[in-house]
ROVEX-320393 format. One record per residue (C-alpha): residue number from 1; x, y, z. Coordinates in Angstrom, 2 decimals. Example, Ala and Ser with C-alpha at 12.3 -4.5 7.8 and 13.67 -1.06 7.14 Angstrom:
// residues 2
+-----+---------+---------+---------+
|   i |      c1 |      c2 |      c3 |
+-----+---------+---------+---------+
|   1 |   12.30 |   -4.50 |    7.80 |
|   2 |   13.67 |   -1.06 |    7.14 |
+-----+---------+---------+---------+
END
This chain:
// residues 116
+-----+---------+---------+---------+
|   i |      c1 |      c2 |      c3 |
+-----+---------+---------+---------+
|   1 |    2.12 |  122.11 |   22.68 |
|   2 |    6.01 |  123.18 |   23.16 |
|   3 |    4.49 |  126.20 |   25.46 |
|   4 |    3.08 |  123.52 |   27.76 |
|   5 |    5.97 |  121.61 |   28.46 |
|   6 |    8.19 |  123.35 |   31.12 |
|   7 |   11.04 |  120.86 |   31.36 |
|   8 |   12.60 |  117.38 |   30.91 |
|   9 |   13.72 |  115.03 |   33.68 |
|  10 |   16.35 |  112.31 |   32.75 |
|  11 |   15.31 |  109.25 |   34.49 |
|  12 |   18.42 |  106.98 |   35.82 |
|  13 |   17.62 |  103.86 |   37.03 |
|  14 |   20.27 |  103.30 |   39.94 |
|  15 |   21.50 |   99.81 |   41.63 |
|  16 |   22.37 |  102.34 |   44.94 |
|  17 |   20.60 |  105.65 |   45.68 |
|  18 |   22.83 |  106.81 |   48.22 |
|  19 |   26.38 |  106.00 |   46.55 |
|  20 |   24.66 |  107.72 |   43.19 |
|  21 |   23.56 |  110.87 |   44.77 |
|  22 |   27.22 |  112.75 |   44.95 |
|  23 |   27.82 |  112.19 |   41.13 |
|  24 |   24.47 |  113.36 |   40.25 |
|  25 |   24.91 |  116.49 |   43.07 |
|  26 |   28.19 |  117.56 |   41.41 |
|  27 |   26.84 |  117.31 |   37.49 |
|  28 |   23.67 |  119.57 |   38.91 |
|  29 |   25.88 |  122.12 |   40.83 |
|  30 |   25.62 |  121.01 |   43.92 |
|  31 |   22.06 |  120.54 |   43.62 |
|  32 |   20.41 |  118.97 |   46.24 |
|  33 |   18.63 |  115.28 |   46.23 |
|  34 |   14.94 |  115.51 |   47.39 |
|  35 |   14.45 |  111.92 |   48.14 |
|  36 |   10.66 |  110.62 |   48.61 |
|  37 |    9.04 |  106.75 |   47.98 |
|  38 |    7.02 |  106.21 |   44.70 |
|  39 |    5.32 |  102.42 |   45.82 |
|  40 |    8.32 |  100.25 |   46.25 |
|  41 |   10.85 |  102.02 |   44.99 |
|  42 |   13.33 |  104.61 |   46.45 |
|  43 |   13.70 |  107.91 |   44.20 |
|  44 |   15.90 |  110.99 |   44.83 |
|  45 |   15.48 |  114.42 |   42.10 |
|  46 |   18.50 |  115.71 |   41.55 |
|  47 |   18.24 |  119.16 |   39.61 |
|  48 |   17.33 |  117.37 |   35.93 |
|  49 |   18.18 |  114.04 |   37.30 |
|  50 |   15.40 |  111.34 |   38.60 |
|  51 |   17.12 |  108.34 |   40.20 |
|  52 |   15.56 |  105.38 |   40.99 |
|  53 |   16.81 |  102.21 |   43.07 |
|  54 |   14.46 |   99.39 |   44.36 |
|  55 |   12.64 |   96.35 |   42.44 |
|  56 |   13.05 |   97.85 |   39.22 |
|  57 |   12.10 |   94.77 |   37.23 |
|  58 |    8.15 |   95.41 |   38.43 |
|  59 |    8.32 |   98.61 |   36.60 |
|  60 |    8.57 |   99.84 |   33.20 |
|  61 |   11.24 |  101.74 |   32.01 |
|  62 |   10.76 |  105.42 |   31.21 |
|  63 |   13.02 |  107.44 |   28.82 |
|  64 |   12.37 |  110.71 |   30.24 |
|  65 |    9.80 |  112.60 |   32.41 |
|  66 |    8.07 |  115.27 |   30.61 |
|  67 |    7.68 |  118.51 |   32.93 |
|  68 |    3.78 |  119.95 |   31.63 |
|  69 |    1.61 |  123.06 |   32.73 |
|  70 |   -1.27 |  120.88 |   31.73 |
|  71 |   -1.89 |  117.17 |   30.95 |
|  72 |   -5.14 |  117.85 |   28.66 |
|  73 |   -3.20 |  118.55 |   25.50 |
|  74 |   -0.65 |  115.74 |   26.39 |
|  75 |   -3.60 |  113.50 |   26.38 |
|  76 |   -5.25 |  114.79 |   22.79 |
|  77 |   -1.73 |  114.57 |   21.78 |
|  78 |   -1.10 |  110.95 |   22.33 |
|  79 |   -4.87 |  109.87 |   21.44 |
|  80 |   -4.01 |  112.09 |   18.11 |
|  81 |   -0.80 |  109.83 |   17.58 |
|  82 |   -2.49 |  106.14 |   18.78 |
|  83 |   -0.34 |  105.89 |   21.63 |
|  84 |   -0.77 |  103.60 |   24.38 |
|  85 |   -1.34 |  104.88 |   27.96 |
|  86 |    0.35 |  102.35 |   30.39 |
|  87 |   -0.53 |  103.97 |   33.53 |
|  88 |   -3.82 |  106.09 |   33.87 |
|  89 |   -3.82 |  110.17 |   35.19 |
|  90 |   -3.06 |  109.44 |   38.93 |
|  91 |   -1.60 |  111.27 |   41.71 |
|  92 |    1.67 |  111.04 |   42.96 |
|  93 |    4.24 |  112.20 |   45.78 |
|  94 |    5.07 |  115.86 |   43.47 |
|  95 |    2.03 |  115.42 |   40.93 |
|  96 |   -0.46 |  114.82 |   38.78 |
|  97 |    1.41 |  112.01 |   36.38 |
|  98 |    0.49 |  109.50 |   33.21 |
|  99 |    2.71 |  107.05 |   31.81 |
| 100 |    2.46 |  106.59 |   27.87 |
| 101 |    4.18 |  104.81 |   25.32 |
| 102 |    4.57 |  106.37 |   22.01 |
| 103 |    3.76 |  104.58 |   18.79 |
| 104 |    7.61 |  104.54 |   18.24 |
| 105 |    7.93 |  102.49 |   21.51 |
| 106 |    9.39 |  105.01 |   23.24 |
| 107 |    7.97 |  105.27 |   26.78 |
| 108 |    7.36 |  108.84 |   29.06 |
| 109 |    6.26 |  109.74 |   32.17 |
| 110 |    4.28 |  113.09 |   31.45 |
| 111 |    4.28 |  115.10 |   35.19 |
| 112 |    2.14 |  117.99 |   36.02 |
| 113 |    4.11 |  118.81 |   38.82 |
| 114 |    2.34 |  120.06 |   42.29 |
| 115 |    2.68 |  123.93 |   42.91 |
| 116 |    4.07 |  124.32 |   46.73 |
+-----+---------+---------+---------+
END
């Protein structure tokens, strides 16, 4: 499955968007924030870097987002390993997504991302 993951997000859970965007800009060379609404929340991508800022407490915490050509495997994967899928495939502002937690505990966001 490694060929099906393209990359890995770091999710950052932020108290303020704005005043965390320069730090995030200058560790990503200058990258710059693409900011967009996911339900209540406010999210900027940063190069590797997925902030978040809003009512945090109504969502769970993710450790990373996983970056995938296709969710199918990801699926057989985690129904292989008896994970638990906390949000069903859904679309989203840049994607197809699905939320899972791992039988570790661990918890991922697994993002087919939408080709422009």
């Amino acid at each position: 499955m490694s060929e099906n993951i393209t990359a890995m997000v770091a999710n950052v859970e932020v108290d303020d968007l704005e005043a965390a965007i320069p730090l995030y800009r200058d560790l990503a060379g200058g990258a710059e924030a693409r900011r967009f609404t996911y339900k209540e929340l406010h999210v900027a991508k940063v190069g590797p870097f997925l902030l978040y800022a809003g009512p945090l407490e109504k969502y769970t915490s993710q450790t990373a987002t996983v970056l995938v050509h296709d969710l199918g495997p990801v699926l057989e994967a985690l129904a292989k390993a008896g994970a638990d899928i906390l949000e069903e495939v859904n679309e989203v502002p840049n994607g197809t997504r699905i939320v899972a937690r791992h039988p570790d505990g661990a918890v991922f966001e697994y993002m087919k991302p939408r080709r422009s």
